[in-house]
C-alpha positions as CSV (number, residue, x, y, z in Angstrom):
1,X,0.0,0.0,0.0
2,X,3.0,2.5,1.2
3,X,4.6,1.8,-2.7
4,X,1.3,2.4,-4.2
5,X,0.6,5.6,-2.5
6,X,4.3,6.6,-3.5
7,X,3.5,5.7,-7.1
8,X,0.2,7.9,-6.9
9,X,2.0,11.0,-5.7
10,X,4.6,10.6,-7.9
11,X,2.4,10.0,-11.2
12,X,0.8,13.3,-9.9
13,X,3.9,15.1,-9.3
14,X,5.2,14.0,-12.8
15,X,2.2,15.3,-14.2
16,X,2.2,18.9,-12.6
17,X,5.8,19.1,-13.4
18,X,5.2,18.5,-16.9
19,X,2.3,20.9,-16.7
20,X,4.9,23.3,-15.5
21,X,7.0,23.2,-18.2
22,X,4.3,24.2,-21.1
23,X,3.1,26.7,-19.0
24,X,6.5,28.0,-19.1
25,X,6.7,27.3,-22.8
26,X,3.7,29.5,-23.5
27,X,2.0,30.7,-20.6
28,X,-1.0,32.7,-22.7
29,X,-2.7,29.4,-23.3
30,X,-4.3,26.8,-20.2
31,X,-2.7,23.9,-19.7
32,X,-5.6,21.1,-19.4
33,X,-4.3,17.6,-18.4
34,X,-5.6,14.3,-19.7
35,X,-6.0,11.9,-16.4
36,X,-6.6,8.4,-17.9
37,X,-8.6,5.8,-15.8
38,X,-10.1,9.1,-14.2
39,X,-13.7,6.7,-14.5
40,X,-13.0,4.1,-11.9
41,X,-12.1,6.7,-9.2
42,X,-15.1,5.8,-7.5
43,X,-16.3,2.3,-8.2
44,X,-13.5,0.2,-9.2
45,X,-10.7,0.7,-6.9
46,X,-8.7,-2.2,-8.2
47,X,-7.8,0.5,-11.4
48,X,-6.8,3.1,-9.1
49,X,-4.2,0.6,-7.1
50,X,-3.5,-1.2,-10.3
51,X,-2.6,1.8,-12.5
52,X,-1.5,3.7,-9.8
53,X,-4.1,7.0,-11.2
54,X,-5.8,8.6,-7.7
55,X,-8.3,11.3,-9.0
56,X,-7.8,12.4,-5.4
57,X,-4.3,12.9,-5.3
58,X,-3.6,14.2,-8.8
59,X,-6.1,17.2,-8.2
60,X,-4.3,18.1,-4.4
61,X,-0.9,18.3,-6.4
62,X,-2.2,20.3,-9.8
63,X,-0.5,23.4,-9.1
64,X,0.2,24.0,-12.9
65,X,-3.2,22.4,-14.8
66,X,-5.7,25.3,-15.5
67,X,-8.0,22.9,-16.2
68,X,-8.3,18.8,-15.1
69,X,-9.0,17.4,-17.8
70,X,-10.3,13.1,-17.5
71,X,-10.9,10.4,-19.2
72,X,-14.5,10.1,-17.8
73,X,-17.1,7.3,-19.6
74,X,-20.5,5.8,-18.9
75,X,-21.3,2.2,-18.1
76,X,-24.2,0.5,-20.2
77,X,-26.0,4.2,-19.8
78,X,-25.2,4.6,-16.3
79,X,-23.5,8.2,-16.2
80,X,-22.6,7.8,-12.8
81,X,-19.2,6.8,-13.6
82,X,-18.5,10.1,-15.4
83,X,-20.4,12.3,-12.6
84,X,-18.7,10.8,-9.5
85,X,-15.3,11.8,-11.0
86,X,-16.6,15.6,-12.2
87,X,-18.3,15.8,-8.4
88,X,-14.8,14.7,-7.2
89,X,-13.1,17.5,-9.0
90,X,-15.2,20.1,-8.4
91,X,-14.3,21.0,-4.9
92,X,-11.1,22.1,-5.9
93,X,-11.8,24.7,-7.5
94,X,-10.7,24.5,-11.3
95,X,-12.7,23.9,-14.5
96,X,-12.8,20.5,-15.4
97,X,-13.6,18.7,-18.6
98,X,-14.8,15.4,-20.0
99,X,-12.3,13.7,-22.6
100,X,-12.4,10.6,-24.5
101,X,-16.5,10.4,-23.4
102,X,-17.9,7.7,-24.5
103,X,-20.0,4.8,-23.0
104,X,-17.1,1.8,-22.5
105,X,-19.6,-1.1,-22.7
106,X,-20.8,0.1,-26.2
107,X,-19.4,3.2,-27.7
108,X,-21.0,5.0,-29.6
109,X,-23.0,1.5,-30.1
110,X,-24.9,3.0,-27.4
111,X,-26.7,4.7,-29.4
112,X,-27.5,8.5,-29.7
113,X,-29.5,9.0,-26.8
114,X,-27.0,7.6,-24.5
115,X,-24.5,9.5,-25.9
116,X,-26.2,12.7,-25.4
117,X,-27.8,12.1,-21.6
118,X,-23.7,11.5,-20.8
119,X,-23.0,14.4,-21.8
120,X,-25.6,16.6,-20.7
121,X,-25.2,14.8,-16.9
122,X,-21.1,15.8,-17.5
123,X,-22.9,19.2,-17.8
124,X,-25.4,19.2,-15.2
125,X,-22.6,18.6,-12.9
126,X,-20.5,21.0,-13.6
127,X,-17.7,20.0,-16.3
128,X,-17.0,23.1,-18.2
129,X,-15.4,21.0,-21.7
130,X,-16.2,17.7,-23.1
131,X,-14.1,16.2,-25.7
132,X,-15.3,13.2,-27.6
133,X,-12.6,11.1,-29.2
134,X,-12.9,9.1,-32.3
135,X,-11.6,5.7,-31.7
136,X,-10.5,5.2,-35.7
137,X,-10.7,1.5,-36.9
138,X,-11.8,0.4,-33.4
139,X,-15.6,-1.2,-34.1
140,X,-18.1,0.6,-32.2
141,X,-16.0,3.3,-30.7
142,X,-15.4,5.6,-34.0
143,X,-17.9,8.6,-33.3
144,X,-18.1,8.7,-37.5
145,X,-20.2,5.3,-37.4
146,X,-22.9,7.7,-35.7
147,X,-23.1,9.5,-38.5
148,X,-23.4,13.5,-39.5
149,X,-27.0,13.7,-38.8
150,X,-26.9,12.1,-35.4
151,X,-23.7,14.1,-34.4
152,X,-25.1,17.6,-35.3
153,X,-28.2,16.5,-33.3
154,X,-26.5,15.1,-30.5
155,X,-23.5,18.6,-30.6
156,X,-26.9,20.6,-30.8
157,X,-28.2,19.2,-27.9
158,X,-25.2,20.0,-25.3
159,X,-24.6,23.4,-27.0
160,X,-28.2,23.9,-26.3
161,X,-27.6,22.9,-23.0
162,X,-24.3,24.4,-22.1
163,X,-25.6,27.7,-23.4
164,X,-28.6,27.4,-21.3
165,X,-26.6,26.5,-18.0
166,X,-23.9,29.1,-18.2
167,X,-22.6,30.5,-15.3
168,X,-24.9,28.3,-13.1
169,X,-23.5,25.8,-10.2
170,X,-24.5,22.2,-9.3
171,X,-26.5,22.2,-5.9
172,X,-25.6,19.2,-4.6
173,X,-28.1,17.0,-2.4
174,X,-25.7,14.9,-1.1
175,X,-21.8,13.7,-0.2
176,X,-20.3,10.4,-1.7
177,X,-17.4,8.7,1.0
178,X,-15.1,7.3,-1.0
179,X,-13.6,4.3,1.1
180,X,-10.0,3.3,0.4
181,X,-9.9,0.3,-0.5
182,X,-7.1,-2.0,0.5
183,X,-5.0,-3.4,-1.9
């Protein structure tokens, strides 16, 4: 557990420090990290240990990131795996966005629909980005498959929504304790 924790921090660490350097590069743009695995923060604790990727941690040691930026996904329609980890971020204080969102049972298989509640719940709970990544070649994970009419419906839908909800704030009802799990 001790080496674990160590690994954690210093995945964190390495990423702020590499967060430093393009700010320093060009500090007029944000620097917005990519935390894989950032799904599992909250339900499956074996890909936190195993990958060594603590939600937790990385956000306490963000000095440099304008913006966390996760690899956040539903499971068979269930957005809860994608709002636990924007809830998670929220409270410290930075924008956060959605990347790679998808749904990782199905893709965009999922349909539509799917597709578009995930992303209006990234929105609902406060995720100020979302950035959908197009799986090329891999079956039922290439956003293209969707096709142009769906996707403008779908893009529609959370511009719709994201202009609608501007400047407003989640009111949460309740607080999720996140057990640490042994390894």
């Amino acid at each position: 557990a001790d080496f674990s924790e160590f690994l954690q921090q210093s995945l964190a660490d390495f990423m702020d420090w590499m967060a430093s350097l393009i700010k320093r590069a060009d500090p007029s743009r944000p620097v917005i990290s990519y935390v894989t695995y950032a799904f599992a923060q909250a339900f499956q604790w074996d890909y936190v240990w195993h990958n060594n990727v603590a939600l937790d941690v990385i956000c306490r040691r963000a000095r440099h990131q304008d913006v966390l930026g996760m690899q956040i996904a539903a499971a068979e329609g269930d957005a809860h795996h994608a709002t636990a980890a924007i809830d998670l971020v929220r409270k410290y204080g930075k924008p956060s966005w959605a990347i790679d969102l998808l749904d990782y049972t199905s893709g965009v298989a999922a349909g539509e629909k799917s597709l578009l509640l995930t992303s209006l719940s990234v929105l609902q709970h406060g995720a100020s980005g979302i950035s959908y990544y197009c799986w090329w070649g891999t079956p039922d994970y290439n956003y293209c498959e969707l096709g142009v009419p769906a996707l403008r419906r779908m893009l529609g839908g959370v511009k719709q929504a994201w202009q609608t909800t501007a400047g407003a704030r989640p009111v949460a009802e309740a607080a999720l304790i996140e057990p640490i799990m042994p390894l």
